[in-house]
DSSP file (Angstrom, degrees, kcal/mol; ACC not computed):
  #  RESIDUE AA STRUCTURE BP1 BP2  ACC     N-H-->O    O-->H-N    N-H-->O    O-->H-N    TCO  KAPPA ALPHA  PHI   PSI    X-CA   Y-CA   Z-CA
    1    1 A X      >       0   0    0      0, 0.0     5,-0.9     0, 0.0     3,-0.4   0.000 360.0 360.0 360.0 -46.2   42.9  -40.1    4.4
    2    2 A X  T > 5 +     0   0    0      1,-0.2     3,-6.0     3,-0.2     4,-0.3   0.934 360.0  67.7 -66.2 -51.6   45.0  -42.3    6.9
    3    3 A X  T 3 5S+     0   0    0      1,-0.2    -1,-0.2     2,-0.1     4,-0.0   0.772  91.8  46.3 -74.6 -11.0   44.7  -44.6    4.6
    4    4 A X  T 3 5S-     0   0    0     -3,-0.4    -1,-0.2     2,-0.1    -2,-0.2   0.458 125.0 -95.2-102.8  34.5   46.5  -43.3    2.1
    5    5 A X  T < 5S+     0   0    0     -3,-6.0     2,-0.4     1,-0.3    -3,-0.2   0.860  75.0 148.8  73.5  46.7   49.3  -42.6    4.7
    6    6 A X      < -     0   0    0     -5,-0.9    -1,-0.3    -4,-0.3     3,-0.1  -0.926  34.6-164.9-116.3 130.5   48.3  -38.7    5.4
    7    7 A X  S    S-     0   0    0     -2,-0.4     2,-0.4     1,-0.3    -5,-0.1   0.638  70.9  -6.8-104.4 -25.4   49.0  -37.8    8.4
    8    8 A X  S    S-     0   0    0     -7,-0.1    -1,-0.3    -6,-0.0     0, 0.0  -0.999  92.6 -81.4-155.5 169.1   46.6  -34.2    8.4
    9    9 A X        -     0   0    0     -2,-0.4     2,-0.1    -3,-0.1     3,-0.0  -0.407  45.7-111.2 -80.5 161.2   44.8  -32.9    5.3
   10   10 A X        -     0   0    0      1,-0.1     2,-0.4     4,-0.1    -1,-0.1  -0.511  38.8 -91.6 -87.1 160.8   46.5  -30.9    3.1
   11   11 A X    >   -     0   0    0      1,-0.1     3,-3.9    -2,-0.1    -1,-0.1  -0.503  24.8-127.3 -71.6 137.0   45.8  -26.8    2.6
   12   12 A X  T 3  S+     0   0    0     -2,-0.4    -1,-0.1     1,-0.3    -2,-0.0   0.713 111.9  49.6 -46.6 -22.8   43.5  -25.7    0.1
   13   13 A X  T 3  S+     0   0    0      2,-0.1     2,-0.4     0, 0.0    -1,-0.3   0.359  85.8 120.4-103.2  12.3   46.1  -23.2   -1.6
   14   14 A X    <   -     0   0    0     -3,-3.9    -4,-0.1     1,-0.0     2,-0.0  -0.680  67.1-122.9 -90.4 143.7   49.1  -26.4   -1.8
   15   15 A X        -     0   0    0     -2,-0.4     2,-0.3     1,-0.1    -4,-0.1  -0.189  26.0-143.2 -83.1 153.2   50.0  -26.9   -5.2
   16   16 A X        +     0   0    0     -2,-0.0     2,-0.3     2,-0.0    -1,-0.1  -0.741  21.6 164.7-119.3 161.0   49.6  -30.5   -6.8
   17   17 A X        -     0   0    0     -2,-0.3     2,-0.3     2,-0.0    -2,-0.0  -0.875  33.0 -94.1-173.3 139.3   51.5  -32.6   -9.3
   18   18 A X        -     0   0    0     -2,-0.3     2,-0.1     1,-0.0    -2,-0.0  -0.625  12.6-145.8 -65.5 127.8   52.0  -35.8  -10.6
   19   19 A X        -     0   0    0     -2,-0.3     2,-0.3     1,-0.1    -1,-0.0  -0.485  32.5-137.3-103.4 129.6   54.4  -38.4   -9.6
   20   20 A X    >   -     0   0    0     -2,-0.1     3,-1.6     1,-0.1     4,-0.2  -0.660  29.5 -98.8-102.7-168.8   55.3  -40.2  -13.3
   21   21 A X  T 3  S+     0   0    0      1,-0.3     4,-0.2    -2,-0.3     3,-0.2   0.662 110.2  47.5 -68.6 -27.7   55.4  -43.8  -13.1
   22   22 A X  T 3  S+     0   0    0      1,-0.2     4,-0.3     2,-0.1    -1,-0.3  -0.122  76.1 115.5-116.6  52.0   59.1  -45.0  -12.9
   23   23 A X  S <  S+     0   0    0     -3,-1.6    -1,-0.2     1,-0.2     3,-0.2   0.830  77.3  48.6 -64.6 -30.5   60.0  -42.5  -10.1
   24   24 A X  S >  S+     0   0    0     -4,-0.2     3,-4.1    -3,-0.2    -1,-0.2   0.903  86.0  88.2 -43.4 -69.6   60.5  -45.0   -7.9
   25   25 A X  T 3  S+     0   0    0      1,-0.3    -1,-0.2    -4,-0.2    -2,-0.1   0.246  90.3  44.8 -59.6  -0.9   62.7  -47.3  -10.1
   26   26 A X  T 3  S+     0   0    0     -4,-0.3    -1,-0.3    -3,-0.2    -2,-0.1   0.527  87.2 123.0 -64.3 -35.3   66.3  -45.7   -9.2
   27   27 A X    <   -     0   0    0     -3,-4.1     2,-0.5    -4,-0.1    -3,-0.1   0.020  50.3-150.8 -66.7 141.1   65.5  -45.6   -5.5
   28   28 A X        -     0   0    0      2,-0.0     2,-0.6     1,-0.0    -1,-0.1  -0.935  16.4-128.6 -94.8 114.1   67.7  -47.5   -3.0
   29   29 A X        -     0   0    0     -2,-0.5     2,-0.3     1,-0.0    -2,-0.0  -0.632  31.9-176.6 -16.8  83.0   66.5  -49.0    0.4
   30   30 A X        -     0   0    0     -2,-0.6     2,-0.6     3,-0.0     3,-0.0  -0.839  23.8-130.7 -82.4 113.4   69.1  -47.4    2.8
   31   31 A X        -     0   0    0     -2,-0.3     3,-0.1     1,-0.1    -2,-0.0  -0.607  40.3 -94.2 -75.7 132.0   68.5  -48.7    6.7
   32   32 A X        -     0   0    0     -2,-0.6     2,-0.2     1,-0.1    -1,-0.1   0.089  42.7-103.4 -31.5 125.7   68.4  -45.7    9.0
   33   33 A X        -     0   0    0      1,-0.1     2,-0.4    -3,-0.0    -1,-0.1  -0.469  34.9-131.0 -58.7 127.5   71.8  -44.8   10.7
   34   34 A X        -     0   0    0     -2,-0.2    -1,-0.1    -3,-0.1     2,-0.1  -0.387  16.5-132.8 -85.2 122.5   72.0  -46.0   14.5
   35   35 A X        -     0   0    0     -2,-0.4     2,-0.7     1,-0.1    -1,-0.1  -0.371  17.9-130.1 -82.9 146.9   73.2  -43.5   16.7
   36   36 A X        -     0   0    0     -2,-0.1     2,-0.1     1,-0.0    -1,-0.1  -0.733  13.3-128.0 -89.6 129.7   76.0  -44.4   19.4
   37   37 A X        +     0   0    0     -2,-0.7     2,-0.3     2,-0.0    -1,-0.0  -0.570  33.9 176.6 -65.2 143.7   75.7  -43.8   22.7
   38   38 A X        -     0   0    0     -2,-0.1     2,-0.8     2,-0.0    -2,-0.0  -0.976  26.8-133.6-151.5 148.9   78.7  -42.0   24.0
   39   39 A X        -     0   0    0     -2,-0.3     2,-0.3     2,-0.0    -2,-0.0  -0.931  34.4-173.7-119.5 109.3   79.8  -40.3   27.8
   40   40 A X        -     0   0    0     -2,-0.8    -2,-0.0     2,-0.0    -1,-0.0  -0.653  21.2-151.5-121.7  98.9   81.0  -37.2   27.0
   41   41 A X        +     0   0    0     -2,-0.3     2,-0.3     1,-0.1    -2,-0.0   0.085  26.5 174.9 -50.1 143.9   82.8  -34.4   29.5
   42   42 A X        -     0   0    0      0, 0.0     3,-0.1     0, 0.0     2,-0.1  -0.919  41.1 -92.1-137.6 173.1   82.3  -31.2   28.4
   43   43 A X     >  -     0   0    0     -2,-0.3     4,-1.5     1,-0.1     0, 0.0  -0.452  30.9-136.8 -82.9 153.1   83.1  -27.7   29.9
   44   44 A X  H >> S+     0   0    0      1,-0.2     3,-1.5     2,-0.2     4,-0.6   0.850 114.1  57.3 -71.7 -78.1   79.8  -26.2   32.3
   45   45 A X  H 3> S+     0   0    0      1,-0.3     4,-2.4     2,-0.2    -1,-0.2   0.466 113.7  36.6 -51.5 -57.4   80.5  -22.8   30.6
   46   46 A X  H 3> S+     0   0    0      1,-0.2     4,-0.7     2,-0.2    -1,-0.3   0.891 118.8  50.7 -35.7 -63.1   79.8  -25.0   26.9
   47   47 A X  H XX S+     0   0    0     -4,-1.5     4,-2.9    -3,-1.5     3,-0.9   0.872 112.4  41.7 -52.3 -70.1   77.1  -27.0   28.4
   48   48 A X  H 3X S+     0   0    0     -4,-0.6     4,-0.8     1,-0.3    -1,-0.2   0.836 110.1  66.8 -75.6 -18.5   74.9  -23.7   30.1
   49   49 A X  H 3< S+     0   0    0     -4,-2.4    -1,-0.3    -5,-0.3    -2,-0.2   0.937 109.9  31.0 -41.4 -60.5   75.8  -22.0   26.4
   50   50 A X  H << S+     0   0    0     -3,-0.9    -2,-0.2    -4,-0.7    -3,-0.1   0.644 120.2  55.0 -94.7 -22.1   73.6  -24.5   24.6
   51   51 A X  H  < S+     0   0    0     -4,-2.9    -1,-0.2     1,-0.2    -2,-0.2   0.549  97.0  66.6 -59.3 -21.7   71.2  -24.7   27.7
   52   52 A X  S  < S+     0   0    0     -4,-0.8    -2,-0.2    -5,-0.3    -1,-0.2   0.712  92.7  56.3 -98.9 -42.2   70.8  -21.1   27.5
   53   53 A X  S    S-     0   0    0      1,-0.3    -1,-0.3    -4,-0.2    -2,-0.2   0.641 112.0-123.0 -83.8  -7.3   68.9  -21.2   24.0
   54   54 A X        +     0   0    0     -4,-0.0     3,-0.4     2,-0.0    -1,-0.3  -0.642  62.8  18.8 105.1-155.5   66.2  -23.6   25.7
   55   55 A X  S    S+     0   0    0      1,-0.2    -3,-0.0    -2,-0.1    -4,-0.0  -0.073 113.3  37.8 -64.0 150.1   65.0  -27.3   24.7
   56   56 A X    >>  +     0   0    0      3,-0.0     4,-0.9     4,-0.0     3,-0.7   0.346  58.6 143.2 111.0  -7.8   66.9  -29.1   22.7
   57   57 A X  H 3> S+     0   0    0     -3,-0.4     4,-1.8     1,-0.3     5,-0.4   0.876  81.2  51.6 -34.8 -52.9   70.6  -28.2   23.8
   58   58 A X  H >> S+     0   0    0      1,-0.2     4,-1.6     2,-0.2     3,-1.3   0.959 109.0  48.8 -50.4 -46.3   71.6  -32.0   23.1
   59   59 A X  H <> S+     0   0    0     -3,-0.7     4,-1.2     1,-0.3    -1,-0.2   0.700 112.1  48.9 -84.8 -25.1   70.1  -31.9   19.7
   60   60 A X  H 3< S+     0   0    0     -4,-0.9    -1,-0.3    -3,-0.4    -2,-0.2   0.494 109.4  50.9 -92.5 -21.4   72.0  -28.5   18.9
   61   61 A X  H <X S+     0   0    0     -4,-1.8     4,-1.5    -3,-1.3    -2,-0.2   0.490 108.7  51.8 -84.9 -26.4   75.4  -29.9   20.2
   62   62 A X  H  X S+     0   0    0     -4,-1.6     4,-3.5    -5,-0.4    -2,-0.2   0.951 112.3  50.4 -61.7 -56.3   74.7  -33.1   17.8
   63   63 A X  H  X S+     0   0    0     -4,-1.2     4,-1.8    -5,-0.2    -2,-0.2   0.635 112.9  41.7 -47.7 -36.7   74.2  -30.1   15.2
   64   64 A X  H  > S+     0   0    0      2,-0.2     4,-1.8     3,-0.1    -2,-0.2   0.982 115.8  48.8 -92.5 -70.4   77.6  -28.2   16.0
   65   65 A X  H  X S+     0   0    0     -4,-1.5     4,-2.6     2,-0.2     5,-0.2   0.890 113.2  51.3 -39.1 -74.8   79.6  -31.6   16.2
   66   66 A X  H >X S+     0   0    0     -4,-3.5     4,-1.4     1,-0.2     3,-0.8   0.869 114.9  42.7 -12.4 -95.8   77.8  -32.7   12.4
   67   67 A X  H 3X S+     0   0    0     -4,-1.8     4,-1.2     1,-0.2     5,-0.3   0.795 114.1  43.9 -51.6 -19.7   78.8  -29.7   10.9
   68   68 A X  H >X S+     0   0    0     -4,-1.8     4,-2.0     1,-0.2     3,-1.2   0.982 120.3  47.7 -76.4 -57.6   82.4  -29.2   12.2
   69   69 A X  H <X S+     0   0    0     -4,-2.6     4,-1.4    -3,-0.8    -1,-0.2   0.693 109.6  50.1 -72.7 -57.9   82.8  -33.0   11.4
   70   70 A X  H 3X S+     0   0    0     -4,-1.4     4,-3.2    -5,-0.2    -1,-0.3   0.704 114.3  55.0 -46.7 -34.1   81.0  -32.7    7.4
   71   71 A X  H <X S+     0   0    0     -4,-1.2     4,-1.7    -3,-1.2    -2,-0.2   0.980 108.7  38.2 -81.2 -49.4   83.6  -29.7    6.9
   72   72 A X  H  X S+     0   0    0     -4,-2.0     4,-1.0    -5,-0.3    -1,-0.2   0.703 107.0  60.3 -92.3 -15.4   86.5  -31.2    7.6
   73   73 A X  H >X S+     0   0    0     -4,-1.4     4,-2.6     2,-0.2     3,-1.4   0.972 114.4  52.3 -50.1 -69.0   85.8  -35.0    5.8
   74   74 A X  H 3X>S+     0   0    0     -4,-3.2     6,-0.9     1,-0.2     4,-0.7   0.818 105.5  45.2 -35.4 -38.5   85.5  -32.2    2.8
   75   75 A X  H 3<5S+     0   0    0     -4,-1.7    -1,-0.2     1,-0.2    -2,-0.2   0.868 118.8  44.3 -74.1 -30.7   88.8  -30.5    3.5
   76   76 A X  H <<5S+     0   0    0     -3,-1.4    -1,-0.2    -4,-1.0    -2,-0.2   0.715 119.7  45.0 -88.8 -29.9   90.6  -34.4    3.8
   77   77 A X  H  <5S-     0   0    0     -4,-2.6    -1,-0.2    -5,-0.1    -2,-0.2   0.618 110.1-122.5 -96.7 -22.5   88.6  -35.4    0.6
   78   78 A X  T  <5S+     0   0    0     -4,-0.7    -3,-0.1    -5,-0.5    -4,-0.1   0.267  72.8 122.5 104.4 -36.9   89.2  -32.3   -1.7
   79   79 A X      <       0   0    0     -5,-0.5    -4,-0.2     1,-0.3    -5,-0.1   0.645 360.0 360.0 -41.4 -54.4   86.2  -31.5   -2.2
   80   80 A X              0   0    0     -6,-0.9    -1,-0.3    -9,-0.2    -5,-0.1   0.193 360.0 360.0   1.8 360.0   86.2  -28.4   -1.1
């Protein structure tokens, strides 16, 4: 199993299918984006807000930041 890069067996009721042969041949080798480190003040009130839903606060503020960020490249782009 490991060795064919399975990480836990699969469930007895998941559905199977076939891969066909040139699935591959489009795909691009993108290197994973690097994240920046950044020191950023923020308000406590914000801060105990995102603390407040439990672990993970950072990861949810990352989340907020993304979207607001995604939206507004659309609005500048047209796309929209």
């Amino acid at each position: 199993m490991k060795d064919r890069g399975e990480t836990r067996a699969a469930r007895a009721d998941a559905e199977t299918f076939e891969i066909p042969e040139d699935f591959w041949d489009d795909a691009e080798i993108t290197p994973p984006m690097t994240k920046r480190q950044v020191n950023l003040r923020v308000d406590p009130d914000i801060v105990d807000f995102f603390k407040d839903q439990g672990p993970g606060h950072l990861t949810r503020m990352h989340a907020v930041l993304r979207s607001y960020g995604d939206a507004q490249i659309k609005l500048t782009d047209g796309s929209a």
